[in-house]
GUSE-936946 format. One record per residue: residue number from 1; residue in one letter; x, y, z of N, C-alpha, C in turn. Coordinates in Angstrom, 2 decimals. Example, Ala and Ser with C-alpha at 12.3 -4.5 7.8 and 13.67 -1.06 7.14 Angstrom:
BEGIN
NODE vodren lomi  n.east n.north    n.up ca.east ca.north   ca.up  c.east c.north    c.up
NODE      1    a   13.19   -5.69    7.80   12.30    -4.50    7.80   13.20   -3.30    7.80
NODE      2    s   12.85   -2.25    7.08   13.67    -1.06    7.14   12.90    0.03    7.87
REM end
This chain:
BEGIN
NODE vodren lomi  n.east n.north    n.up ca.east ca.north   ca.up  c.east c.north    c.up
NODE      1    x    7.34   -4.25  -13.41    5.92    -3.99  -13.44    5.32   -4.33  -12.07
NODE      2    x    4.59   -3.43  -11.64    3.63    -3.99  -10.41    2.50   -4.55  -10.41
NODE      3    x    2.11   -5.52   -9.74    1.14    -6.34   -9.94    0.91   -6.41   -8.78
NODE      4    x   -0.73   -5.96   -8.32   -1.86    -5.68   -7.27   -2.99   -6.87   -7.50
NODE      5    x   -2.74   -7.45   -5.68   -3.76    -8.34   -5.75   -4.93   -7.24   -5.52
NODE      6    x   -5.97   -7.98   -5.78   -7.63    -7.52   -5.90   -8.10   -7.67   -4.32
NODE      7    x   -8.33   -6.65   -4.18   -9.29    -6.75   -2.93   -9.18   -7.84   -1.91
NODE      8    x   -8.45   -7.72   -0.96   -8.98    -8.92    0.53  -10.41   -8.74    1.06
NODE      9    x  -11.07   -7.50    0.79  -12.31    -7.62    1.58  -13.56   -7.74    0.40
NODE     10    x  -13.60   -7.18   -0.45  -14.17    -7.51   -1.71  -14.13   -8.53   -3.08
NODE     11    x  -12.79   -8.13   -3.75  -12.11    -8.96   -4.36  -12.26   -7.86   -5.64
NODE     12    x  -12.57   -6.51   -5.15  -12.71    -5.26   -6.46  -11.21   -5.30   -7.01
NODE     13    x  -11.23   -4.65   -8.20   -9.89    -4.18   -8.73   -9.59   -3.07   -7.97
NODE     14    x   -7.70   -2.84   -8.15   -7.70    -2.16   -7.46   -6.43   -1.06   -8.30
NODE     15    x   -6.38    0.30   -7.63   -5.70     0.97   -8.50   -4.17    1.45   -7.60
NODE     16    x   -3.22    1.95   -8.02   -2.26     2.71   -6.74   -1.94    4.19   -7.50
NODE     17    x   -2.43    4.98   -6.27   -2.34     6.47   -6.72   -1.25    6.74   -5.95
NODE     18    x   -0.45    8.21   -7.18    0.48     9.05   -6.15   -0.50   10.13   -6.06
NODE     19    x   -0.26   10.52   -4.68   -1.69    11.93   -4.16    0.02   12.85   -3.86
NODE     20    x   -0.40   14.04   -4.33    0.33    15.35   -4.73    0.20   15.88   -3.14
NODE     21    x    1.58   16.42   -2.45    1.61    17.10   -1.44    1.77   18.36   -1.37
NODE     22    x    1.85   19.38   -0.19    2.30    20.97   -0.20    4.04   20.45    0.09
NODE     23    x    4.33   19.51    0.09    6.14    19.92    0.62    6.66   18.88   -0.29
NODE     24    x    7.69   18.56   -0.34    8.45    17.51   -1.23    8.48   16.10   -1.34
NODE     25    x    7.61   16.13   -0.17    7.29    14.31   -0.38    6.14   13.96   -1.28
NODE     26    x    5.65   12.83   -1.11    4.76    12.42   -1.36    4.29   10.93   -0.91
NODE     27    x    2.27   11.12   -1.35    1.94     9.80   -0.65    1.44    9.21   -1.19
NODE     28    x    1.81    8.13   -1.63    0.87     6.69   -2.04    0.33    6.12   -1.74
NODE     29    x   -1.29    5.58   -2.01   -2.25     4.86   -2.40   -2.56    3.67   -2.87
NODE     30    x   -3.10    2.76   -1.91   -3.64     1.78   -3.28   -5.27    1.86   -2.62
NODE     31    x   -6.25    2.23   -3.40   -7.85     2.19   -3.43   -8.69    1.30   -4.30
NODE     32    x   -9.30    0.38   -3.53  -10.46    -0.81   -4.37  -11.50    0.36   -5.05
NODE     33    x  -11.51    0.32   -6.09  -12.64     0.97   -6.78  -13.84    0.17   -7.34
NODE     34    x  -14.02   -1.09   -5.71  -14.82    -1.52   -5.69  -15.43   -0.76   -4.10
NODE     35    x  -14.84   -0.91   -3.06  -15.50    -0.77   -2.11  -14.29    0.54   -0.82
NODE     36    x  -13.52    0.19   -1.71  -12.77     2.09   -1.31  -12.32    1.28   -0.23
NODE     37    x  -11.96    0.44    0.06  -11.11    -0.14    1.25   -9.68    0.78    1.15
NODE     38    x   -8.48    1.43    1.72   -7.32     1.88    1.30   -6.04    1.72    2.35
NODE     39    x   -4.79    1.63    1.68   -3.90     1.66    2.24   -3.18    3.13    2.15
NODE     40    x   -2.12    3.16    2.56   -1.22     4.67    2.33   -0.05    4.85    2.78
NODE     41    x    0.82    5.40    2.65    1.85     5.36    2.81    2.54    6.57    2.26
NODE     42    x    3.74    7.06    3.04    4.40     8.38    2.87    5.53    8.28    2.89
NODE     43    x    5.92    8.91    1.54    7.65     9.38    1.13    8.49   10.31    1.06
NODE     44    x    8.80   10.27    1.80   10.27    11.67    2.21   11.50   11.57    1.60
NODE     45    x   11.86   11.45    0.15   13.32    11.24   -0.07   14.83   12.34    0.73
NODE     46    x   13.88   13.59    1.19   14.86    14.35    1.62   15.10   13.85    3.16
NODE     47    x   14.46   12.93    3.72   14.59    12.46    4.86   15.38   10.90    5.21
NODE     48    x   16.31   10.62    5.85   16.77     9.90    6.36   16.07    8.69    7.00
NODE     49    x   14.79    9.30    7.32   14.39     8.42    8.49   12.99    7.39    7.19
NODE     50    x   12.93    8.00    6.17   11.77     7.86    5.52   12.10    6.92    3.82
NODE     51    x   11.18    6.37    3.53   11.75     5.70    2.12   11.40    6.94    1.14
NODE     52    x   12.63    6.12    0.25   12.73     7.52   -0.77   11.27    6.73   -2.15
NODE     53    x   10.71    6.92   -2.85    9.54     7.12   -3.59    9.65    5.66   -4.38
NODE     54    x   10.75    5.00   -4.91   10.66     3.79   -5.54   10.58    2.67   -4.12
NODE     55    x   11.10    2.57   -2.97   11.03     1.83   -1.82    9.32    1.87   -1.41
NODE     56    x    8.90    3.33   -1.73    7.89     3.00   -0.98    6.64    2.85   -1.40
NODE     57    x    6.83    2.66   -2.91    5.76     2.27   -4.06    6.21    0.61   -3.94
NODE     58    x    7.66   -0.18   -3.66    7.46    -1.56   -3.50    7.07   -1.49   -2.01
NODE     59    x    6.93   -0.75   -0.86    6.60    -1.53    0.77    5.25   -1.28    0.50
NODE     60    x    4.73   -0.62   -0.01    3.10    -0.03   -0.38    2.37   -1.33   -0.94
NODE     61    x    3.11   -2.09   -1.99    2.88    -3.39   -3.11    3.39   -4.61   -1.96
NODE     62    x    4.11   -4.47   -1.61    3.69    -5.54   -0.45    3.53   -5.76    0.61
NODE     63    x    2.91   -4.81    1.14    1.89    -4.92    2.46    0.66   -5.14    1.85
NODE     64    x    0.00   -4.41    0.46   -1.32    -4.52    0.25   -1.17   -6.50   -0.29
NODE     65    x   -0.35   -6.45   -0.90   -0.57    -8.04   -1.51   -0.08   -9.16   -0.22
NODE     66    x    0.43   -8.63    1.02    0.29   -10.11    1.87   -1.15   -9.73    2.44
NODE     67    x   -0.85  -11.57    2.75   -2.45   -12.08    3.40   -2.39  -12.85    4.39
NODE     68    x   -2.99  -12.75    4.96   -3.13   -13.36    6.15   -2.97  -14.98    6.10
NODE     69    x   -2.14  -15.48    6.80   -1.49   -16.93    6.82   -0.69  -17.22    5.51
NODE     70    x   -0.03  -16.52    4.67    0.67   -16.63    3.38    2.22  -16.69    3.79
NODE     71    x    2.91  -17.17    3.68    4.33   -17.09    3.94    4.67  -17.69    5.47
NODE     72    x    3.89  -18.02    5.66    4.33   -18.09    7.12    3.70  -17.19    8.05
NODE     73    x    2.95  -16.33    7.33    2.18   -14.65    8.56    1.32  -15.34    8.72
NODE     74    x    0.67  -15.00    9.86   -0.53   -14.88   10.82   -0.58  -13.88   11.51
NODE     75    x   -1.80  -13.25   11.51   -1.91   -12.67   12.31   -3.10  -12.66   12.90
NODE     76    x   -3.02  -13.28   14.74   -4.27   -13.02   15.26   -4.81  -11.79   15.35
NODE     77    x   -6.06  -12.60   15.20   -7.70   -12.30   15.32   -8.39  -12.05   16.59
NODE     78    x   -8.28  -10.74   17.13   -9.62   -11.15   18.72  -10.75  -11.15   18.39
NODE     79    x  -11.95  -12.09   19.31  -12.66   -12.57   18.84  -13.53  -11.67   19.68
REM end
């Protein structure tokens, strides 16, 4: 099961769409349907260079759920 943290900039719920392409891939979504903040991400299983559709529904689930200083990440800030 996937489990989506809520919003870093809001704290809205949030949903993950597959959006329908013209060629054989496809691209995933995750959108706050609080304040439409979004991520995205694209899957090519016929491609080598690209994750095939279950890889890139989990790299999609965790890029949106890290946070800044969690695990050990940081990432500066210019001020």
């Amino acid at each position: 099961m996937i489990r989506l943290k809520n919003c870093p900039h809001c704290g809205g719920e949030v949903m993950l769409c597959r959006l329908n392409t013209v060629v054989s891939a496809a691209e995933f979504s995750i959108v706050c349907t609080g304040c439409g903040l979004e991520t995205r991400i694209y899957a090519n299983p016929m491609a080598n260079c690209c994750f095939d559709m279950g890889e890139a529904v989990r790299s999609i689930t965790e890029k949106w759920n890290r946070r800044d200083g969690e695990d050990g990440q940081h990432e500066e800030r210019q001020k």
